[in-house]
C-alpha positions in Angstrom: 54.6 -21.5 11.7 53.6 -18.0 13.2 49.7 -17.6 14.6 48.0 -15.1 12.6 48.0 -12.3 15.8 51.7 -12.9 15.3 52.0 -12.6 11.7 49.3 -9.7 12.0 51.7 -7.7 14.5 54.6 -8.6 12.7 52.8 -6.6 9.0 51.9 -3.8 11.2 55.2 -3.3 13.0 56.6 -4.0 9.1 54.4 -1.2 7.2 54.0 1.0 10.1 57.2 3.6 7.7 55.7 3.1 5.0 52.1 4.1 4.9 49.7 6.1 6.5 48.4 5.3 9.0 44.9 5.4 8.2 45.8 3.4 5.4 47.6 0.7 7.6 44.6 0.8 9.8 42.1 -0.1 7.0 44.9 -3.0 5.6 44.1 -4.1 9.1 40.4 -4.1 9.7 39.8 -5.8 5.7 42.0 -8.8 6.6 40.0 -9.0 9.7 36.8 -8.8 8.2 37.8 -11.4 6.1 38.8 -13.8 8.6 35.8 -13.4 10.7 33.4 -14.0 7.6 35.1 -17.0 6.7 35.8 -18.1 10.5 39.2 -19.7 9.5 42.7 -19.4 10.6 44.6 -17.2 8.3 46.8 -20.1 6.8 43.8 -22.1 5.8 41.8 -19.1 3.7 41.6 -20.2 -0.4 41.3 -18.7 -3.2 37.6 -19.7 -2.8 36.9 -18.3 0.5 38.6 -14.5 -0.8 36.3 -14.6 -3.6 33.1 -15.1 -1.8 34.3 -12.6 0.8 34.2 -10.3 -2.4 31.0 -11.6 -3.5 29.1 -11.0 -0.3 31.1 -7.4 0.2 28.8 -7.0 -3.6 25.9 -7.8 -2.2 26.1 -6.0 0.8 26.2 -2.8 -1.3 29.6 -2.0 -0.5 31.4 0.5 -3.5 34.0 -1.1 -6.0 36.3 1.0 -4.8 35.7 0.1 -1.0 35.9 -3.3 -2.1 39.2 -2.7 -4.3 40.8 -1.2 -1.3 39.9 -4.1 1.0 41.4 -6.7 -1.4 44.3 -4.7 -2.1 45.0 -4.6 1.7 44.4 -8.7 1.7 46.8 -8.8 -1.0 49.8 -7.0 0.4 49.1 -8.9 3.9 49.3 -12.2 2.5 52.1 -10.8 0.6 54.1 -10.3 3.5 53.5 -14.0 5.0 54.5 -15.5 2.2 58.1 -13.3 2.0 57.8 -14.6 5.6 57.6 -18.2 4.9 54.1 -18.1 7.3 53.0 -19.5 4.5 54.0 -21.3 0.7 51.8 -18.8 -1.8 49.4 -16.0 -1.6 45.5 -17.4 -1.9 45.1 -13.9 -2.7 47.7 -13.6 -6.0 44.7 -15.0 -8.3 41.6 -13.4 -6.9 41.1 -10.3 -9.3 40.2 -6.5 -8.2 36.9 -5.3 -9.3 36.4 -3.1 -12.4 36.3 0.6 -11.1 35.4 3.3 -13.4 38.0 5.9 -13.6 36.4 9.3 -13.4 38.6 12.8 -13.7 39.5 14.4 -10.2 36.7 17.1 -9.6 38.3 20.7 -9.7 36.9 24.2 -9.4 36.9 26.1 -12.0 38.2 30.1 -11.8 34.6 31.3 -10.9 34.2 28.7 -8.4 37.0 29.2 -6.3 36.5 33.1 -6.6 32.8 32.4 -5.0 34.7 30.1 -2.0 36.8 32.7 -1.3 34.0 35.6 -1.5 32.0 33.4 0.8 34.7 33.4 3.9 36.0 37.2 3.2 36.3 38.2 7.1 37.2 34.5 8.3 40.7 34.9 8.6 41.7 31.7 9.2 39.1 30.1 7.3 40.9 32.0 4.2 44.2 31.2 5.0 43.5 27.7 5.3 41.5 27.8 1.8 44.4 30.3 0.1 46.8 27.3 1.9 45.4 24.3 0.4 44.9 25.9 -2.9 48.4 27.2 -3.3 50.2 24.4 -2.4 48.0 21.2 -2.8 48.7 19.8 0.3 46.7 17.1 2.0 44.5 18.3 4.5 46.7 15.3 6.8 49.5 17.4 6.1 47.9 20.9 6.9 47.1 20.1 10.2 50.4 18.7 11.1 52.3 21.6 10.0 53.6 23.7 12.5 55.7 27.1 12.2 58.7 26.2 12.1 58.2 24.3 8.7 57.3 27.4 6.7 60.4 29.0 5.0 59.0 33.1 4.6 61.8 33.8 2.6 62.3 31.6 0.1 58.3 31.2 0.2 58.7 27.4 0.7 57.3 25.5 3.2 58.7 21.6 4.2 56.5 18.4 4.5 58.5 16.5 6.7 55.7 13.7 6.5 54.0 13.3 3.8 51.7 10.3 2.1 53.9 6.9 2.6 56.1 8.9 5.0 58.2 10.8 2.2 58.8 14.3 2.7 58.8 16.8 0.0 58.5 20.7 -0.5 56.3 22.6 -1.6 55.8 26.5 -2.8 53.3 28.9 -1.3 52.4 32.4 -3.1 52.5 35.8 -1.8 48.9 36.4 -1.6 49.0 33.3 0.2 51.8 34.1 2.2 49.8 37.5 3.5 46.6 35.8 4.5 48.8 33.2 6.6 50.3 36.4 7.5 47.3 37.9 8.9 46.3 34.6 10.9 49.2 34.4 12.8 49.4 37.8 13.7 46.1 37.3 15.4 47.4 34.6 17.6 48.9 35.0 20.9 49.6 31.1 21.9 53.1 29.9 22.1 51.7 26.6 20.3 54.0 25.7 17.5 51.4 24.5 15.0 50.2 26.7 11.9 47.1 26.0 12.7 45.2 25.2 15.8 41.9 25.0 17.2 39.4 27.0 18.5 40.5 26.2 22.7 43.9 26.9 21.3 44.8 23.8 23.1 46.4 22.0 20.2 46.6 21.4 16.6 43.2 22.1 14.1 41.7 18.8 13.3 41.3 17.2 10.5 37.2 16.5 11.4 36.7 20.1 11.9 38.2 21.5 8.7 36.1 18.7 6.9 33.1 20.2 8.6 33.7 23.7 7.5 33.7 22.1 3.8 30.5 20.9 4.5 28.9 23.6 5.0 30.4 25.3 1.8 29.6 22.5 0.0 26.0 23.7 1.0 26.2 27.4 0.9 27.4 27.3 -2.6 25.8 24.8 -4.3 28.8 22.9 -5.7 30.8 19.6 -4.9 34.1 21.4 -3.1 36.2 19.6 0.2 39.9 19.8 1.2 41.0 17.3 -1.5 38.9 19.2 -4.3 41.4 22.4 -3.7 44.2 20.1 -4.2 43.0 18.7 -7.6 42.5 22.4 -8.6 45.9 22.9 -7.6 47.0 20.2 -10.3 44.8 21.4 -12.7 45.3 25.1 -12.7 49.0 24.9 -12.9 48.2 22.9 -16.5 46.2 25.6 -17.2 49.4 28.1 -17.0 51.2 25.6 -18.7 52.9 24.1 -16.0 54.5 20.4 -16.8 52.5 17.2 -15.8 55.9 16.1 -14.5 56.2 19.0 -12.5 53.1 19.0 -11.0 53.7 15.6 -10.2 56.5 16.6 -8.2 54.9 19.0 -6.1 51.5 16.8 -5.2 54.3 14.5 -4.0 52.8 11.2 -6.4 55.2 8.4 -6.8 52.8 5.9 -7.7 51.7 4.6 -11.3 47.8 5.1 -10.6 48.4 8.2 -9.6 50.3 9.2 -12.6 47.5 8.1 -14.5 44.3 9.7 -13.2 46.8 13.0 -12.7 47.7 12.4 -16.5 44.3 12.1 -17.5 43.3 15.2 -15.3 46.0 17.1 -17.3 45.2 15.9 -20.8 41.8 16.9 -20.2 42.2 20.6 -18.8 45.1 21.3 -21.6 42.1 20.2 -24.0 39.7 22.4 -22.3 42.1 25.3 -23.0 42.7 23.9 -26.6 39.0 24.4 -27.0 38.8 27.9 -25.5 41.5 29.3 -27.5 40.7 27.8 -31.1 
């Protein structure tokens, strides 16, 4: 029988290509957490013991969806030991997720993004990188890992050689993108081979710092708006134009069934919106 730092190492090393690794990393710290609250080995947890480990993650205040991701990443561990043979079944197969309410993605509408945009004229970079996320709907992970060398000027394509769940994909940019990108580089005089990088010029922008900027035009302007916000209105201005769901799919780079359905849902509801405007 494998000890659980064994079996622990040996899901990491396993999942290490094929999630992120934030994602691994919180996989981590939940079955951790659960082991510490109920101060057992991993092959004697129950059933029991997972469900008041959700109980008391309830009444400690912590989200549904905090808590869903925390059991989710119990689930797939124990998962794992049992293709393993650490252990005969799963003691979390039978525990259930709790209910989270599925709300639409938050998007800008035209007016919105039109203020974001007025609000960082003379920024270059800080317009490229908004013109960037918007065009393409990138992560902001996959922004800063980007480097030069990626971005295809002719065809107007630029390659994700490591996207979410370590799949690579490609995505478009526009011209008016394409110029303000343009215009930052220009600017630069580093031999670093990242699209973006900070302000030492030392290395690649972080992710912290762009997340920081948003911040502060979250408060400037009065509206919810972040990284992931542009990339929803990515998804849902291409349905505007009347751009398949399928598509769209394709180019956000989702392979996964809940995905599908809240970008589904996202779709349905801003083809409606346009029903409405039109009729």
């Amino acid at each position: 029988m494998l000890t659980h730092e064994t079996c622990r190492q040996q899901f990491m090393d396993e999942f290490a290509f094929r999630l992120e690794d934030k994602t691994l990393d919180l996989h981590q710290k939940a079955v951790e957490q659960l082991l510490d609250y109920c101060g057992k080995l991993f092959n004697e947890i129950t059933p029991k013991d997972i469900r008041k480990w959700v109980l008391y993650l309830e009444t400690e205040g912590y989200k549904p969806v905090t808590i869903k991701t925390r059991l989710a990443g119990v689930k797939l561990f124990y998962r794992y030991c049992v293709e393993e043979q650490s252990i005969k079944e799963s003691p979390a197969a039978s525990v259930p997720f709790p209910f989270v309410e599925d709300s639409l993605p938050k998007y800008l509408e035209i007016e919105q993004l039109e203020q974001l945009r007025k609000l960082v004229e003379g920024k270059v970079r800080d317009r490229a990188i908004i013109e960037l996320l918007y065009a393409t709907g990138i992560r902001i992970s996959e922004l800063v890992q980007m480097k030069k060398e990626d971005i295809d000027w002719s065809e107007r394509i630029i390659h994700i050689p490591r996207g979410k769940r370590k799949k690579g994909r490609i995505v478009l940019f526009t011209r008016n993108c394409g110029q303000y990108l343009q215009k930052y580089l220009d600017q630069r005089s580093d031999d670093l081979p990242y699209l973006f990088i900070n302000n030492k010029r030392t290395n690649s922008i972080c992710k912290r710092f762009i997340q920081y900027k948003f911040n502060d035009y979250k408060k400037e302007l009065g509206f919810h708006v972040t990284p992931h916000t542009l990339r929803h209105t990515f998804a849902a201005h291409l349905a505007m134009k009347g751009m398949p769901l399928e598509c769209i799919q394709v180019l956000l780079g989702h392979d996964t069934p809940h995905q599908t359905q809240v970008y589904a849902r996202l779709y349905s509801h801003v083809r409606k919106q346009m029903y409405d405007q039109l009729m």
